[in-house]
Biopython code that builds the backbone (N, CA, C, O; Angstrom):
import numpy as np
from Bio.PDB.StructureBuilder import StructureBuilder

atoms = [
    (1, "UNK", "N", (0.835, -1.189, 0.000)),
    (1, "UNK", "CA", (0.000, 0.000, 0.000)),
    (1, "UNK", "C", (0.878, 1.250, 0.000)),
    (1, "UNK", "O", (2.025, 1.384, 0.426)),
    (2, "UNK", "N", (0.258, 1.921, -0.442)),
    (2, "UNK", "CA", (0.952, 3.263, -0.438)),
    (2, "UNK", "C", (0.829, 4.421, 0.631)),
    (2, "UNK", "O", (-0.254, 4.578, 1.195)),
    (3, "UNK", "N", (1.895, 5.229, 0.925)),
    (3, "UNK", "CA", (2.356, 6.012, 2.128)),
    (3, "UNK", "C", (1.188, 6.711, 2.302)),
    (3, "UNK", "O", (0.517, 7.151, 1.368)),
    (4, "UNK", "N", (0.837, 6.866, 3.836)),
    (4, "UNK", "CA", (-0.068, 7.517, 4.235)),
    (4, "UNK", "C", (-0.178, 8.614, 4.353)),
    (4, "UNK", "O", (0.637, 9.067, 5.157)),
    (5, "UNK", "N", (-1.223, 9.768, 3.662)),
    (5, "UNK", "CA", (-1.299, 11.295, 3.240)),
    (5, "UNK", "C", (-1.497, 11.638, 5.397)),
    (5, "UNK", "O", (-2.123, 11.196, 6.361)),
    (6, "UNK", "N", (-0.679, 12.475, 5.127)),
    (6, "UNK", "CA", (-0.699, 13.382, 6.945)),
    (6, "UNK", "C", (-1.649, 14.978, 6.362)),
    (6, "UNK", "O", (-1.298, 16.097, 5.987)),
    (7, "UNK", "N", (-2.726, 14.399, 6.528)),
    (7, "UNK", "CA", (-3.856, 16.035, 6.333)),
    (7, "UNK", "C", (-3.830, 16.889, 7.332)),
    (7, "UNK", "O", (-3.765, 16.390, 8.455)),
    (8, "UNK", "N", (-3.877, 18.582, 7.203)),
    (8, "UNK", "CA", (-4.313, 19.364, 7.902)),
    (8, "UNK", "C", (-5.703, 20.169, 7.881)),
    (8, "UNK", "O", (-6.277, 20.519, 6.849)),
    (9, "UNK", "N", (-6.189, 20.425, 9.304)),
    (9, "UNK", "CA", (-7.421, 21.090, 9.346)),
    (9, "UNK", "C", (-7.100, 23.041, 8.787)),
    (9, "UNK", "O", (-6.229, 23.907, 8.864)),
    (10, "UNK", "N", (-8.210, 22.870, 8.354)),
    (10, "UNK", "CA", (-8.433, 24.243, 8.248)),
    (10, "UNK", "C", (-7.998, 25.228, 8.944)),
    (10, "UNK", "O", (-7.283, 26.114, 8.476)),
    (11, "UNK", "N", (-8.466, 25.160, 10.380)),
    (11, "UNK", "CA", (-7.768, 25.640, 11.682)),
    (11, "UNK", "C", (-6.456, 25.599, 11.800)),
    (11, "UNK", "O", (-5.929, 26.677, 12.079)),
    (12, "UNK", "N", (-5.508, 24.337, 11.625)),
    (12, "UNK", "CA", (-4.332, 24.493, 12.092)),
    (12, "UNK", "C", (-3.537, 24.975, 10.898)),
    (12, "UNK", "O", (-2.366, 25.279, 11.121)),
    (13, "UNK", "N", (-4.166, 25.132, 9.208)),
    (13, "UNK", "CA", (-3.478, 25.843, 8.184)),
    (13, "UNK", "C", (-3.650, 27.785, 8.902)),
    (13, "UNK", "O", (-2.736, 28.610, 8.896)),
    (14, "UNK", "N", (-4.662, 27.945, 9.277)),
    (14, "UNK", "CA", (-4.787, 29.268, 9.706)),
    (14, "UNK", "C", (-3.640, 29.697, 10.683)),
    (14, "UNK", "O", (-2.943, 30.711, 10.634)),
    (15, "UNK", "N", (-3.621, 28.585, 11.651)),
    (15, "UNK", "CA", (-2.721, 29.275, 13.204)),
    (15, "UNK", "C", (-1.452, 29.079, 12.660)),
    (15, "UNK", "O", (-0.759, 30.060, 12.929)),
    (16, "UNK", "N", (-0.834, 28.236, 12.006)),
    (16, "UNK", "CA", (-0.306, 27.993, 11.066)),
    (16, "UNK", "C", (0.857, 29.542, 10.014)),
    (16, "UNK", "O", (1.966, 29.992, 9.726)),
    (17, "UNK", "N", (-0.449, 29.639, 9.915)),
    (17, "UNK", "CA", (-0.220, 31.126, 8.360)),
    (17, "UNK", "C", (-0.230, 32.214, 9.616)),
    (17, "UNK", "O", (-0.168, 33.312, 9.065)),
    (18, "UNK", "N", (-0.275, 32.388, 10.906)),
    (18, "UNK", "CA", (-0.959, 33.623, 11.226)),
    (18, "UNK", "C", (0.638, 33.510, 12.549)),
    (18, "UNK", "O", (1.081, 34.580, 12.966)),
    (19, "UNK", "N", (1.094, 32.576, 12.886)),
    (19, "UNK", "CA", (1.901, 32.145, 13.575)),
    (19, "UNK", "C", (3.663, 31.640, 12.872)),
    (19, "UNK", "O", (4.400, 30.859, 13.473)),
    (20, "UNK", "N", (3.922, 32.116, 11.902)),
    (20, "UNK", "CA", (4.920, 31.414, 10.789)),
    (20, "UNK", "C", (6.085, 32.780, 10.790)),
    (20, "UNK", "O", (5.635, 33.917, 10.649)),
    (21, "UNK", "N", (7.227, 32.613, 10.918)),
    (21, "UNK", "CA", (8.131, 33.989, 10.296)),
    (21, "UNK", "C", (8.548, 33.737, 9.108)),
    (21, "UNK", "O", (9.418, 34.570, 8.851)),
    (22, "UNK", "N", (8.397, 33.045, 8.259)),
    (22, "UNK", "CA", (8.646, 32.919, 7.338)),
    (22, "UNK", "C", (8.633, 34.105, 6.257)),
    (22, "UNK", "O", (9.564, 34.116, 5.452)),
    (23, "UNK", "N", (7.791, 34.963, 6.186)),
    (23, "UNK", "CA", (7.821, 36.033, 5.187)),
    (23, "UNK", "C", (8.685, 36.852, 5.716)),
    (23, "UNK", "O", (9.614, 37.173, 4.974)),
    (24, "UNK", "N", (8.659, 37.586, 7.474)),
    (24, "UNK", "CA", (9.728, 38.402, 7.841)),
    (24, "UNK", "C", (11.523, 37.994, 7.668)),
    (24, "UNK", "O", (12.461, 38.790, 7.622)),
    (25, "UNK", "N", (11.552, 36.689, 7.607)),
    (25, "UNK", "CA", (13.065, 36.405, 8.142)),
    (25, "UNK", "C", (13.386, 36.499, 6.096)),
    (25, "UNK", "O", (14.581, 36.677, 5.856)),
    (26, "UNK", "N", (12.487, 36.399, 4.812)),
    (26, "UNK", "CA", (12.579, 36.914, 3.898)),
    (26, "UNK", "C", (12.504, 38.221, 3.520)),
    (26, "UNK", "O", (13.019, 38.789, 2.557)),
    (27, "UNK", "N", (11.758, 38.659, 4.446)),
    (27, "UNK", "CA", (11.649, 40.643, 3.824)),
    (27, "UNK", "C", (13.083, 41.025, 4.486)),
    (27, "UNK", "O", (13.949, 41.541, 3.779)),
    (28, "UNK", "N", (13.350, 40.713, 6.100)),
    (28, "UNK", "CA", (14.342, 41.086, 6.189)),
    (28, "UNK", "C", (15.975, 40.656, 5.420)),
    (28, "UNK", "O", (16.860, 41.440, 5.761)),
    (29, "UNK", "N", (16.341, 39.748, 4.643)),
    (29, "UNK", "CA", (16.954, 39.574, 3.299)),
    (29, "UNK", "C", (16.705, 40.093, 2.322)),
    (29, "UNK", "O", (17.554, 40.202, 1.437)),
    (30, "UNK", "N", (15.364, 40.605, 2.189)),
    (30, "UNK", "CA", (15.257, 41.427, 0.640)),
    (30, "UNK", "C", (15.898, 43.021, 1.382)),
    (30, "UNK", "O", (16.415, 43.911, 0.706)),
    (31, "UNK", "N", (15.704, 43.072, 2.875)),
    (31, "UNK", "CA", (15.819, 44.696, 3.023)),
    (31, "UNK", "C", (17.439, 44.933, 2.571)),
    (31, "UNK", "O", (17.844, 45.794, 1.790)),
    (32, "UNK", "N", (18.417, 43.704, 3.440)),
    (32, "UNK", "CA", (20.324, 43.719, 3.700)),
    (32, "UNK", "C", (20.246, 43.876, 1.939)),
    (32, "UNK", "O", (20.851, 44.791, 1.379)),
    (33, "UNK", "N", (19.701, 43.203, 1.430)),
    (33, "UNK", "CA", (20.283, 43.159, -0.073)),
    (33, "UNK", "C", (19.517, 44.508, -0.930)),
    (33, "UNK", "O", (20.122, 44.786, -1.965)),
    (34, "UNK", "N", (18.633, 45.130, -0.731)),
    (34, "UNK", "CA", (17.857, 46.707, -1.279)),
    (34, "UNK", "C", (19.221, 47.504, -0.657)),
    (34, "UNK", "O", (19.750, 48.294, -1.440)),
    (35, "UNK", "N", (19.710, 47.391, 0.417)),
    (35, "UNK", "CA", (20.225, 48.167, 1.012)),
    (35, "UNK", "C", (21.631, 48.530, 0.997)),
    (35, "UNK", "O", (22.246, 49.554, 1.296)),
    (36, "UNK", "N", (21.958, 47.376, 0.557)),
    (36, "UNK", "CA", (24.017, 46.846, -0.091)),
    (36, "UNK", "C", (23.596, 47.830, -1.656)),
    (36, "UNK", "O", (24.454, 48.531, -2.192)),
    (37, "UNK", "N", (22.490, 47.738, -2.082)),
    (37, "UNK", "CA", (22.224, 48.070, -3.612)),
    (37, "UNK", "C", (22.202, 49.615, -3.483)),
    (37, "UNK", "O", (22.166, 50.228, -4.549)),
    (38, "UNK", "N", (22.219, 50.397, -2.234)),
    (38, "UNK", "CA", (22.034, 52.199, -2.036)),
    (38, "UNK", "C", (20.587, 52.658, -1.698)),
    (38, "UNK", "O", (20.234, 53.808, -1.435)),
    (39, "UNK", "N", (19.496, 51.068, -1.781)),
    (39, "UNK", "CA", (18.267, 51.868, -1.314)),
    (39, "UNK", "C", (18.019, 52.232, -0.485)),
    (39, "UNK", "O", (18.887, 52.204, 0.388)),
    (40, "UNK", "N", (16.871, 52.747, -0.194)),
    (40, "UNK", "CA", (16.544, 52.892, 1.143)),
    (40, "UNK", "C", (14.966, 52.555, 1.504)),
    (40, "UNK", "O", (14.425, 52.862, 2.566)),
    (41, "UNK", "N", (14.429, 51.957, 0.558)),
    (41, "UNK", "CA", (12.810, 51.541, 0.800)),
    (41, "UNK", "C", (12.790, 50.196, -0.338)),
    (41, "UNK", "O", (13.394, 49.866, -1.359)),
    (42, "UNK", "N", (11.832, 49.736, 0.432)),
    (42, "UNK", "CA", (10.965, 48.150, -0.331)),
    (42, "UNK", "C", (9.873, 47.976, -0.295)),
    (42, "UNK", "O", (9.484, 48.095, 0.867)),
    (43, "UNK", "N", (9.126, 47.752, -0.937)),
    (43, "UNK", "CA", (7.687, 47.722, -1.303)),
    (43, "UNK", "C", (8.044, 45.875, -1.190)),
    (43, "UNK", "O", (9.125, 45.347, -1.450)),
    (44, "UNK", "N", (6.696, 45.139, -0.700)),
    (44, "UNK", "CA", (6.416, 43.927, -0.755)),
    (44, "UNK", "C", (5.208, 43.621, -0.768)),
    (44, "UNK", "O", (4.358, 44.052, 0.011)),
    (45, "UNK", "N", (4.950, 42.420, -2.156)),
    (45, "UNK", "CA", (3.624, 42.053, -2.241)),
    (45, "UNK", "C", (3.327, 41.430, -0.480)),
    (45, "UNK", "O", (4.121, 40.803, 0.221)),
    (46, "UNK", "N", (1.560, 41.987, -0.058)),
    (46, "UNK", "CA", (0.980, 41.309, 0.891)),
    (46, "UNK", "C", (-0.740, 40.260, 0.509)),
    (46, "UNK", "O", (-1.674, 39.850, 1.198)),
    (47, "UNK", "N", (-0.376, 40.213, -0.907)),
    (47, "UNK", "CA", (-2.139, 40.279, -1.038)),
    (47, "UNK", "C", (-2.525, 39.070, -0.711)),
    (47, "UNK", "O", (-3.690, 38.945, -1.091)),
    (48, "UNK", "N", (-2.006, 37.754, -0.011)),
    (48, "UNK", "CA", (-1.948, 36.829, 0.411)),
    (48, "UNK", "C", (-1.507, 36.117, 1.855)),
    (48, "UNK", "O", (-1.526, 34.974, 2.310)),
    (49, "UNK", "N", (-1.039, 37.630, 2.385)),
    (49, "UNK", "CA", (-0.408, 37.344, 3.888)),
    (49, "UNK", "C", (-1.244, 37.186, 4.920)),
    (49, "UNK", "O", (-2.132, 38.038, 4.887)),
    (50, "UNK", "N", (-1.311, 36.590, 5.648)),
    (50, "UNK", "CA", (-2.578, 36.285, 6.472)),
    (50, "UNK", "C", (-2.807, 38.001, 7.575)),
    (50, "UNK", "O", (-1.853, 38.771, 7.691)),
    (51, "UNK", "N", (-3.928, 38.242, 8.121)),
    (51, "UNK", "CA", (-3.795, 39.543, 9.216)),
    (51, "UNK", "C", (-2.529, 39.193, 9.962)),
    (51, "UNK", "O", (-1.331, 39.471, 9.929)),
    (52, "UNK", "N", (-3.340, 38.480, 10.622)),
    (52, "UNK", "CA", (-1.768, 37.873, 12.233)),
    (52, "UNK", "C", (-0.429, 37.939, 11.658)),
    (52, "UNK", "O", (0.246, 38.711, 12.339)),
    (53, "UNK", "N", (0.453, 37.285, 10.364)),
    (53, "UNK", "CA", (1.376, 37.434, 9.542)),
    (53, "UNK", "C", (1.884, 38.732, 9.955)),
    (53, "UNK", "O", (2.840, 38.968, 10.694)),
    (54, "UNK", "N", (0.938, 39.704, 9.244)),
    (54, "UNK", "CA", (1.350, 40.721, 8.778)),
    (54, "UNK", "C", (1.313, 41.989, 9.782)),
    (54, "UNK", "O", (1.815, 43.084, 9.527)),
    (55, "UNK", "N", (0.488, 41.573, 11.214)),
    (55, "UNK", "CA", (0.580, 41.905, 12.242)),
    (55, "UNK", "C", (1.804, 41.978, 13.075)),
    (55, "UNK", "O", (2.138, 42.942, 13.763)),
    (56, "UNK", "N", (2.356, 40.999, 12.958)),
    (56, "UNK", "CA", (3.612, 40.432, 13.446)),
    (56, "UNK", "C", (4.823, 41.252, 12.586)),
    (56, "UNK", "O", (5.604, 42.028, 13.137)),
    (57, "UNK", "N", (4.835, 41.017, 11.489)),
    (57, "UNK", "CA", (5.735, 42.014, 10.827)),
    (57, "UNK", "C", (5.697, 43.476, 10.796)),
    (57, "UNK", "O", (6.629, 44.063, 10.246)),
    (58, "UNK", "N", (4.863, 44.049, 11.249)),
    (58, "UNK", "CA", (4.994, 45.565, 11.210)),
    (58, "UNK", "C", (5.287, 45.790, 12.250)),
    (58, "UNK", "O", (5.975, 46.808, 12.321)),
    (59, "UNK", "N", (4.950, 44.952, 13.872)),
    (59, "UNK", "CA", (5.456, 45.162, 14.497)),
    (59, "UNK", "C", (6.838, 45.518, 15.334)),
    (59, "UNK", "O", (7.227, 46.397, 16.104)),
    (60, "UNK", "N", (7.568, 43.786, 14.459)),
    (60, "UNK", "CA", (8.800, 43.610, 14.300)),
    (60, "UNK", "C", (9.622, 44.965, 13.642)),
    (60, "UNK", "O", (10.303, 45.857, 14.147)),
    (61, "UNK", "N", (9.277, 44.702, 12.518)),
    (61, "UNK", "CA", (9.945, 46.439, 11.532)),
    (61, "UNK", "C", (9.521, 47.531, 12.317)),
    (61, "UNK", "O", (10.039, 48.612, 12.036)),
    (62, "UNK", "N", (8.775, 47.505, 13.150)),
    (62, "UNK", "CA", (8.467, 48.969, 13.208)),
    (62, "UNK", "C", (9.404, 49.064, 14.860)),
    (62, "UNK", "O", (9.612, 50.095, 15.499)),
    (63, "UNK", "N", (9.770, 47.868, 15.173)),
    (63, "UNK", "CA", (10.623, 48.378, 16.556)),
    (63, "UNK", "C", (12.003, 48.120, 16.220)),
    (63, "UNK", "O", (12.970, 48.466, 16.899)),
    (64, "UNK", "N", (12.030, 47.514, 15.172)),
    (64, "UNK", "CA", (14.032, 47.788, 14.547)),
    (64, "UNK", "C", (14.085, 48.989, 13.907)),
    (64, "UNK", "O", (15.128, 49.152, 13.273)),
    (65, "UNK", "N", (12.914, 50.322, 13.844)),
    (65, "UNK", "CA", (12.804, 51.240, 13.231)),
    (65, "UNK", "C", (12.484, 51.652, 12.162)),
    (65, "UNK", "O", (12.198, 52.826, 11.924)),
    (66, "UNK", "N", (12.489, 50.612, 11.262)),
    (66, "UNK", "CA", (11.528, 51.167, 9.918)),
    (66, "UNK", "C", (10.416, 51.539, 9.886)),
    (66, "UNK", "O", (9.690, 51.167, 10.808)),
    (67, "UNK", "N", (9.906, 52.320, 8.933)),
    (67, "UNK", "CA", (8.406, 52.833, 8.798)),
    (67, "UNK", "C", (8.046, 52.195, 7.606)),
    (67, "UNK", "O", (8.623, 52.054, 6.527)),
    (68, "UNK", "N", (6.639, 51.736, 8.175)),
    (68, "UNK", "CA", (5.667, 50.801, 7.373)),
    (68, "UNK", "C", (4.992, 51.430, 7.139)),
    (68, "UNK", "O", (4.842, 52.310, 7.987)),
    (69, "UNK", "N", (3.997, 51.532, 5.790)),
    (69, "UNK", "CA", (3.046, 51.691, 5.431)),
    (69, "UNK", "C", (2.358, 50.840, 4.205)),
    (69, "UNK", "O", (2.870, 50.559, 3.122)),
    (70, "UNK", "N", (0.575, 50.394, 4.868)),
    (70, "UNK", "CA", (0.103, 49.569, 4.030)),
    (70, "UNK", "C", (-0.778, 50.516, 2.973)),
    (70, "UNK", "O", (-1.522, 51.403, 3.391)),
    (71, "UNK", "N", (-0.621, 50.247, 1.682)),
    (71, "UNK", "CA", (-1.667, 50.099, 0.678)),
    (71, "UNK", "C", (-2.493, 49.401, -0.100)),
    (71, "UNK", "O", (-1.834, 48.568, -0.721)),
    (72, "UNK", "N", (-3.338, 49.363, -0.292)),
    (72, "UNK", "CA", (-3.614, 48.347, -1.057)),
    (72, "UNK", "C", (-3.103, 46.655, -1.032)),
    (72, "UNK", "O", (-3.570, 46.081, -0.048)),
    (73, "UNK", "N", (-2.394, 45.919, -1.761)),
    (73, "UNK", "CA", (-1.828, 45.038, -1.601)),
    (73, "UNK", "C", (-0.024, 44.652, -1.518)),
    (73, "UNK", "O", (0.778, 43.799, -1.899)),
    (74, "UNK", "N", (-0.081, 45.795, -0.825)),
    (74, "UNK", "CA", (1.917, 46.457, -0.823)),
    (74, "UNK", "C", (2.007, 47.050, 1.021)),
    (74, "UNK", "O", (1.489, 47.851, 1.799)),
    (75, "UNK", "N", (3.127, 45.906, 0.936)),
    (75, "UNK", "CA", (3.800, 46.604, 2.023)),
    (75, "UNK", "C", (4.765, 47.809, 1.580)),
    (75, "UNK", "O", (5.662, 47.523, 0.787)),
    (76, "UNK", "N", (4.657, 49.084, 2.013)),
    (76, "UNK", "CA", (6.172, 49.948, 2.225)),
    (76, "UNK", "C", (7.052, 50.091, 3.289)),
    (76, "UNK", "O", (6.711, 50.639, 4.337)),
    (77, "UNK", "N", (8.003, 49.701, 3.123)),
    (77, "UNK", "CA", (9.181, 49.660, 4.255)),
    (77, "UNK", "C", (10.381, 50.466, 3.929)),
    (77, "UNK", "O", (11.235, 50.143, 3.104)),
    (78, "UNK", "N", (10.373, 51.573, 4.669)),
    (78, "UNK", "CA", (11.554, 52.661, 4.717)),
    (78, "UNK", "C", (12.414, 52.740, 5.815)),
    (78, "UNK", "O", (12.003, 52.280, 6.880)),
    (79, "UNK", "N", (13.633, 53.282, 5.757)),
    (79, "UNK", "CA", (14.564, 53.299, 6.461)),
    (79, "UNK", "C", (15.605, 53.843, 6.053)),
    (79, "UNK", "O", (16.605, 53.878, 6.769)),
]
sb = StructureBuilder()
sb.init_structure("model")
sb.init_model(0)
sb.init_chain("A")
sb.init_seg("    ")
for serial, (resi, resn, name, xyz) in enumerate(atoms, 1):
    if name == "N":
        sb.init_residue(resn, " ", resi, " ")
    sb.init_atom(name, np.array(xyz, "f"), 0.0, 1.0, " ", f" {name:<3s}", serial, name[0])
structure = sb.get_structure()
């Protein structure tokens, strides 16, 4: 027989997506490398980031000092 599928609930894909650093410990690599390049701001798609996610990341950025601002489906991150 063949290997047994390990399913997740709905619920634990949510706490999951809302509980994950995964996008920050990437924005903060896109920032070192915008920033080796002379920038000084990054725009990042959010139109898929969960609230809690993205809760968590502005927080984070916003106490290492960058300024966030959301639009639409874009993070802005200056510094």
């Amino acid at each position: 027989m063949g290997k047994e599928l390990k399913g997740i609930t709905a619920k634990e894909a949510r706490k999951l997506a809302d509980e994950s650093d995964f996008t920050l410990r990437h924005i903060y690599k896109a920032i070192r490398e915008r920033a080796e390049e002379n920038s000084t701001s990054l725009e990042w798609c959010i139109y898929d980031t969960s609230k809690g996610a993205l809760d968590l990341i502005e927080t984070h950025l916003n106490e290492d000092g960058f300024k966030t601002e959301i639009a639409d489906d874009s993070l802005t991150i200056k510094w």
